[in-house]
C-alpha positions in Angstrom: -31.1 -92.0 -22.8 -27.5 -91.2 -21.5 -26.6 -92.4 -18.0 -23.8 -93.9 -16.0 -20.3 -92.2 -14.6 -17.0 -92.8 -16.5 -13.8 -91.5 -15.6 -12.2 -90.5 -18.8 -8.9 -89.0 -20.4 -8.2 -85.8 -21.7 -5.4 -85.5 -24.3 -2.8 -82.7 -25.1 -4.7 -81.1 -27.7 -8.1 -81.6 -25.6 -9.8 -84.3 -27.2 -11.3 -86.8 -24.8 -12.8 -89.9 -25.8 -16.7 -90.1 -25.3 -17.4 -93.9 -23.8 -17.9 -96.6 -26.5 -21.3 -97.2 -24.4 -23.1 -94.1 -25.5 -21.7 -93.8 -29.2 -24.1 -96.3 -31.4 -27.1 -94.0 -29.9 -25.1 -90.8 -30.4 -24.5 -92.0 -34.0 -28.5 -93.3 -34.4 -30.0 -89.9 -33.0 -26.9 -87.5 -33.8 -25.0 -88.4 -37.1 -22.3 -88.0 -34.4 -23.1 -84.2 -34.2 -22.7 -82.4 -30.7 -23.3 -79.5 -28.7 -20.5 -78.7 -26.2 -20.9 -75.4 -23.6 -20.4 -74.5 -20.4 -22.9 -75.3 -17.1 -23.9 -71.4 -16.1 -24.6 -73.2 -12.6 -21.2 -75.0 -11.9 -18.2 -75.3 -12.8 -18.4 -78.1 -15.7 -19.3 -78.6 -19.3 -22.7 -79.6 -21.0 -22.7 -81.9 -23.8 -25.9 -82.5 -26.0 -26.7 -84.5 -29.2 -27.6 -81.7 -31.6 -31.0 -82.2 -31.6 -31.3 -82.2 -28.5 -29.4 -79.0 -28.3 -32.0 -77.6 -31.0 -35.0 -78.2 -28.3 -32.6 -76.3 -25.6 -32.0 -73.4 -27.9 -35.9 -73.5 -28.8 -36.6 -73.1 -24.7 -33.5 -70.6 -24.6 -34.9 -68.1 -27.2 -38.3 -68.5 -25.5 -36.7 -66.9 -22.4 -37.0 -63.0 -21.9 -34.5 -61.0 -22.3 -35.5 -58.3 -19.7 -34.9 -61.0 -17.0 -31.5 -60.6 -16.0 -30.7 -64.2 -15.0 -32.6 -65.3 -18.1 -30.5 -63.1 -20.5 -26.9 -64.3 -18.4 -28.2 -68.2 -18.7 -28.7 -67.5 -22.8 -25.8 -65.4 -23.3 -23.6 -68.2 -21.0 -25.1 -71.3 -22.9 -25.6 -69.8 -26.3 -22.1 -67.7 -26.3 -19.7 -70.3 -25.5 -21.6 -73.4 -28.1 -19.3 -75.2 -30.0 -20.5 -77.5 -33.0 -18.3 -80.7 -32.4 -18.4 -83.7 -33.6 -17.3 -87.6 -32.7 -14.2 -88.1 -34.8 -13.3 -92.2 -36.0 -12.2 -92.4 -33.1 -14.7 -91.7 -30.9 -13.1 -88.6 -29.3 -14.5 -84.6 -29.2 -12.3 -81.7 -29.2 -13.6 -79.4 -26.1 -12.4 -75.9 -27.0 -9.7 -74.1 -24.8 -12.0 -71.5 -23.0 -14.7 -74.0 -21.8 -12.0 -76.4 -20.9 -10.7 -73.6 -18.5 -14.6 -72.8 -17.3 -14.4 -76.3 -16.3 -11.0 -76.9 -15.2 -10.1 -79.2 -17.2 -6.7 -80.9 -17.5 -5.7 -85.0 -17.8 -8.7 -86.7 -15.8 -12.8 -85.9 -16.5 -15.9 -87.3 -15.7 -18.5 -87.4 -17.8 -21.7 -88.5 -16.4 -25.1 -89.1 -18.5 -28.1 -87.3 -17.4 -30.8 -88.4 -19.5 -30.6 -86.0 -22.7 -26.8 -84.7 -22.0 -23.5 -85.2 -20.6 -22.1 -83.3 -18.3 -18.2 -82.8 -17.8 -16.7 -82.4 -14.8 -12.9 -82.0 -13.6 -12.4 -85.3 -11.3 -11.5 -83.7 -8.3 -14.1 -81.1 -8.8 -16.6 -83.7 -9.6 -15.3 -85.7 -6.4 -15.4 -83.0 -3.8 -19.1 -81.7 -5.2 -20.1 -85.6 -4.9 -18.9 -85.9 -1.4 -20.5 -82.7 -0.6 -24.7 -83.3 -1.7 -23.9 -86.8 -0.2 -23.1 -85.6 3.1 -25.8 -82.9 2.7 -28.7 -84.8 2.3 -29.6 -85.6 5.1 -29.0 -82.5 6.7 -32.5 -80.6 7.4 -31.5 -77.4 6.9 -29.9 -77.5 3.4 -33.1 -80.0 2.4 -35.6 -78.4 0.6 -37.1 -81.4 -0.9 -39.6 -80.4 -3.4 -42.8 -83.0 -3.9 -41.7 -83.6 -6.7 -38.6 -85.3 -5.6 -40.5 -87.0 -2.6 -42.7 -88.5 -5.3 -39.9 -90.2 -6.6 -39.7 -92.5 -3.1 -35.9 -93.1 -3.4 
């Protein structure tokens, strides 16, 4: 289970070095083999364990492709996958095209979300932050589902 924020580096050729926090599990449930694509919701990058990424593309191929958001969310995800995987030194290479989907330059954030990463472009992460926060309590963006008012935050 992947969680926490970390702000992170991004080097000249694009690597960026995944937390030492979440490596030993990536290692145990991975072999160090990754999924990288883009979000086809925001502006930022997915990263999953490869199996993981197996049960997405399972879910993915399940999808109809007479749907057109359906076939844009499989031909977004699937299209831009990369294979990566952690090098000795703990770092991915993210590709050039899905580092310009998501902005990407010196600074990242990569937050856990369970079964992924996501990767985000700090002040894009920042500004999207500040933005639900101030939202939430505003009633007329809310549409709280039950499930989320089951939760009792």
């Amino acid at each position: 289970m992947y969680r926490g924020c970390s702000k992170i580096s991004i080097d000249s050729k694009g690597r960026l070095a995944v937390p030492s926090r979440y490596r030993a599990l990536i290692l145990e449930q991975a072999q160090n083999n990754l999924v990288i694509t883009l979000n086809p919701l925001d502006r930022s990058l997915y990263l999953y364990p490869l199996p993981e990424w197996e049960i997405i593309e399972d879910k993915l191929a399940a999808l109809s492709d007479f749907d057109k958001q359906s076939r844009r969310t499989k031909q977004m995800m699937r299209g831009y996958a990369n294979d990566c995987q952690l090098d000795s030194q703990g770092r991915i290479l993210i590709p050039k095209e899905l580092r310009g989907h998501a902005e990407l330059s010196r600074q990242a954030i990569i937050l856990g979300q369970g079964n992924k990463f996501e990767i985000w472009n700090e002040k894009t992460w920042e500004k999207q932050r500040d933005d639900w926060l101030e939202s939430v309590g505003d009633e007329s963006t809310s549409s709280s589902s039950d499930s989320l008012r089951s939760l009792s935050l």
